[in-house]
C-alpha positions as CSV (number, residue, x, y, z in Angstrom):
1,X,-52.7,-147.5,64.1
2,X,-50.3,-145.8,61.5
3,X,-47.8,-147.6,62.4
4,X,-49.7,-150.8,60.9
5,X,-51.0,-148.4,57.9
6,X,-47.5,-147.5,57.2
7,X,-46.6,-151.4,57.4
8,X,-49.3,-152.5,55.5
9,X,-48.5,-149.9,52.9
10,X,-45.0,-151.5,52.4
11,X,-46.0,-154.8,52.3
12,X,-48.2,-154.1,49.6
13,X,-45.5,-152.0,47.7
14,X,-43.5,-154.9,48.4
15,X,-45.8,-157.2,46.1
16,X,-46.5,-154.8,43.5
17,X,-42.9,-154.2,42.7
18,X,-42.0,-157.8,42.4
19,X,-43.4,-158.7,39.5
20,X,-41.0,-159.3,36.9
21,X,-41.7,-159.6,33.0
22,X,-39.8,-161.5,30.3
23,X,-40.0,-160.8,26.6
24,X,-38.7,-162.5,23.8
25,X,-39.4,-161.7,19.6
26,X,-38.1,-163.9,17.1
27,X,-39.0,-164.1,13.6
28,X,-39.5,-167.7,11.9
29,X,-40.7,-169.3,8.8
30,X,-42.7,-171.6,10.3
31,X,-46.3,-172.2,9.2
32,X,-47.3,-173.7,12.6
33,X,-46.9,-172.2,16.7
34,X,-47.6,-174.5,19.5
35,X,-47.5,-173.0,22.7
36,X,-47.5,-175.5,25.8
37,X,-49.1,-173.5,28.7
38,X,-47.5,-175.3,31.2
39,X,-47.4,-172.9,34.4
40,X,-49.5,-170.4,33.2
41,X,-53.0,-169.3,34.6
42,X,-53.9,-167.0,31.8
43,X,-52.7,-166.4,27.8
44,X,-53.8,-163.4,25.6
45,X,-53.4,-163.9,21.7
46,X,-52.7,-161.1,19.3
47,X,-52.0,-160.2,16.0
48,X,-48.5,-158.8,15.6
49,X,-47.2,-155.7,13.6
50,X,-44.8,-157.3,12.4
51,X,-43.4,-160.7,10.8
52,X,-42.0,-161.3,15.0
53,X,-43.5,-163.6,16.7
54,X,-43.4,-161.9,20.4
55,X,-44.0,-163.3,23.6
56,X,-44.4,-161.7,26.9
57,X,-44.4,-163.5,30.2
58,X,-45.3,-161.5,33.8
59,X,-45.0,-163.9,36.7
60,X,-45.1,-162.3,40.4
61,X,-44.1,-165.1,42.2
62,X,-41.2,-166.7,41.0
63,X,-37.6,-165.5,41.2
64,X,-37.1,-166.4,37.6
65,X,-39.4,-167.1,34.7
66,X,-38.1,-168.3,30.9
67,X,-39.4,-168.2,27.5
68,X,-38.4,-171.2,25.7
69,X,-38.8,-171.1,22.3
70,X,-37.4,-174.0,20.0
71,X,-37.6,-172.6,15.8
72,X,-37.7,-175.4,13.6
73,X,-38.5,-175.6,9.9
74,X,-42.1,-176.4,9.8
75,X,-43.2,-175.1,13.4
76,X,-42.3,-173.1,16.3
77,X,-42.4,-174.3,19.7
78,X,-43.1,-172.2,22.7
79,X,-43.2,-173.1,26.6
80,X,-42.6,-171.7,29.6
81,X,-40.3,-172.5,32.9
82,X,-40.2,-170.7,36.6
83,X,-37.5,-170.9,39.1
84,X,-37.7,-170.4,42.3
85,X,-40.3,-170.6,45.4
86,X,-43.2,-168.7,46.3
87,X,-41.7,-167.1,49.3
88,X,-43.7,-164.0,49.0
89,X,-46.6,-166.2,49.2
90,X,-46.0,-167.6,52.8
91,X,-44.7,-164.4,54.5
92,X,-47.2,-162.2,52.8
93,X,-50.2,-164.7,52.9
94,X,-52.4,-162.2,55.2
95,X,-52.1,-159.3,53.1
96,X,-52.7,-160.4,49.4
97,X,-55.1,-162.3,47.5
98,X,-54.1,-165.6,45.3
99,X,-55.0,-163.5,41.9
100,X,-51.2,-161.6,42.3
101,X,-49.2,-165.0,42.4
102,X,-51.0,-165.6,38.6
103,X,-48.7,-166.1,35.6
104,X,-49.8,-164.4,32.2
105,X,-48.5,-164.7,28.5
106,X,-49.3,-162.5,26.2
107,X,-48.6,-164.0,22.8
108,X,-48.6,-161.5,19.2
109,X,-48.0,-163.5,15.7
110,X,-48.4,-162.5,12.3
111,X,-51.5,-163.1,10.9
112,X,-49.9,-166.0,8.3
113,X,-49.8,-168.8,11.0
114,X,-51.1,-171.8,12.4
115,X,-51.6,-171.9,16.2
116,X,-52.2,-174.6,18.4
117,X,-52.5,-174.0,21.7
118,X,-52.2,-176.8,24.3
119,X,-52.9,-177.1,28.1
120,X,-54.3,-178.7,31.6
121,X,-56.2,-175.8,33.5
122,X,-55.4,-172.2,31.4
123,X,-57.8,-169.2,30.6
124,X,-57.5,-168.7,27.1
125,X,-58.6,-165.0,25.2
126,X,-57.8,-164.0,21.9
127,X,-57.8,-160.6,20.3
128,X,-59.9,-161.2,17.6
129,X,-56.8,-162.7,15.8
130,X,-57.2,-163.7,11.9
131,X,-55.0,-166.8,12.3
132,X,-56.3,-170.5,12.2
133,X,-56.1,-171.7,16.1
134,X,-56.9,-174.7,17.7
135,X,-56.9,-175.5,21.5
136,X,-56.9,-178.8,23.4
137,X,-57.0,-177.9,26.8
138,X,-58.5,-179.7,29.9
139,X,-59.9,-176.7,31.8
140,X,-60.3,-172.9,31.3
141,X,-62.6,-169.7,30.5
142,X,-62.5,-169.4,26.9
143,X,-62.8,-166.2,25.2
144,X,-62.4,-166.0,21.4
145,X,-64.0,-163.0,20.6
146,X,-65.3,-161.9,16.9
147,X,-64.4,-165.4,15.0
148,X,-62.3,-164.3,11.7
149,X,-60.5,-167.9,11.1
150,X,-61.1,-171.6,11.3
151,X,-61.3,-172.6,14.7
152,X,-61.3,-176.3,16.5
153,X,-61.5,-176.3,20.4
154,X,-61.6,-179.3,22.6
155,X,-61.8,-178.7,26.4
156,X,-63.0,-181.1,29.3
157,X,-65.1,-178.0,31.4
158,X,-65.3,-174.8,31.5
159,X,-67.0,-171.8,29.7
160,X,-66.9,-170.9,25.9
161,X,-67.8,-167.7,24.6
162,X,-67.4,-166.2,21.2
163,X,-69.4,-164.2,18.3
164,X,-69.6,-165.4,14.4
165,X,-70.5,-164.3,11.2
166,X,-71.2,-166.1,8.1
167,X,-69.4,-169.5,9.6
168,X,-70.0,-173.5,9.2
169,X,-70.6,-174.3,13.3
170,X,-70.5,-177.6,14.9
171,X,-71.0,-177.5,18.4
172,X,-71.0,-180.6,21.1
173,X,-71.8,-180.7,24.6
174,X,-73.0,-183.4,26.3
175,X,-73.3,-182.3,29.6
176,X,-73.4,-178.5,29.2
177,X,-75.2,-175.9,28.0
178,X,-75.4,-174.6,24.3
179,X,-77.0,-171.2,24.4
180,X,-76.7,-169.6,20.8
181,X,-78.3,-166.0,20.7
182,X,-79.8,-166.7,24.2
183,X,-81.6,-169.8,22.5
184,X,-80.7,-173.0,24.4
185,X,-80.0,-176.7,22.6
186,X,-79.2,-179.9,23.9
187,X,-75.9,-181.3,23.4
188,X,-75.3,-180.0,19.9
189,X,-75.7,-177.9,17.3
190,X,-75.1,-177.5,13.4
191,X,-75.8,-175.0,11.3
192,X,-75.2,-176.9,8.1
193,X,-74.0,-173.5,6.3
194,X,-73.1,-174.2,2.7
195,X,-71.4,-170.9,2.1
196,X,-68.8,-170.0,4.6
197,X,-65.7,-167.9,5.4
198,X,-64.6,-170.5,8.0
199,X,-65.6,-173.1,10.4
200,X,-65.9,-173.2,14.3
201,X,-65.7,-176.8,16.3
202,X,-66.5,-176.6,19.4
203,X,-66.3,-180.2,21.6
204,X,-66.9,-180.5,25.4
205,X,-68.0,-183.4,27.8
206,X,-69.4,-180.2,30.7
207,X,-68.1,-177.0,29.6
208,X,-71.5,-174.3,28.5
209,X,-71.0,-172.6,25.2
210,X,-72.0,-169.0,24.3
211,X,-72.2,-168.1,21.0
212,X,-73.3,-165.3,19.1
213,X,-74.4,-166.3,15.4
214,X,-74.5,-162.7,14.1
């Protein structure tokens, strides 16, 4: 019996220990960032200190993962590559659970840009960053937080969630649910708000948004 404690101990060490993280800061003049989320199961968006755009990549599963980031004049690019095989997976398959072979970004720019984020399946939160975003993604949990910019998201399924204040909203679902301060509507919703600090688009065929109109 402690033999297998002590065993299972180190196989568990084993995982923990693997995870590797890569970081990369550049600063750019671009007005627009597009990250690709090719790869990735989750992305966190932040405001940065700084004029650095900074991303940080931790993968557990792969032997190497990249950061590519091309800088051009009018827009950043940003998208991400692993190498390797998920050995750890098949020899440790008994003793760990799919959530530690996920790959997460955490993403930080100045609050003077543009981002578009693009994507298949991805879980999506952001910081309550001041930037102007838009996502076009097919899948994901959705989590934008207190709204302080203009914001357009198109997704296939999924969930929505996010709180606003003094915003022009146009919502679409046509399959989903709209709940908007625990208030259900069928497949849309408009405010038609005349006087606004920004404007939230939200489109969906199934995903169920959550909104709090503060």
């Amino acid at each position: 019996m402690k033999k297998s404690f002590i065993l299972l101990f180190c196989l568990f060490s084993t995982v923990i220990l693997s995870q590797k993280k890569a970081l990369k800061k550049i600063e750019t003049l671009a007005n627009d960032i597009n990250i690709y989320t090719e790869g990735l199961d989750n992305i966190i968006l932040e405001n940065s200190n700084s004029d650095f755009v900074e991303v940080y990549l931790y993968a557990e599963s792969y032997d190497e993962q990249l950061i590519l980031i091309e800088n051009k004049p009018k827009e950043l690019d940003i998208k991400f590559h692993f190498e390797g095989t998920e050995t750890r997976e098949i020899i440790f398959r008994k003793f760990i659970t799919k959530r530690l072979q996920r790959a997460t970004a955490i993403v930080k720019v100045p609050k003077n840009k543009k981002l578009f984020i693009f994507g298949e399946t991805i879980d999506i939160e952001s910081e309550n960053i001041k930037n102007e975003l838009a996502i076009y993604i097919e899948n994901g949990i959705v989590k934008l937080n207190t709204l302080n910019a203009n914001t357009t998201l198109q997704l296939y399924s999924g969930n929505v969630y996010a709180e606003v204040n003094n915003a022009k909203i146009n919502l679409t679902s046509n399959k989903g649910k709209i709940n908007i301060d625990n208030v259900l509507h069928k497949k849309s919703f408009k405010n038609y708000k005349i006087n606004f600090d920004k404007e939230l688009t939200i489109s969906t065929i199934t995903a169920n948004i959550f909104l709090t109109n503060q």
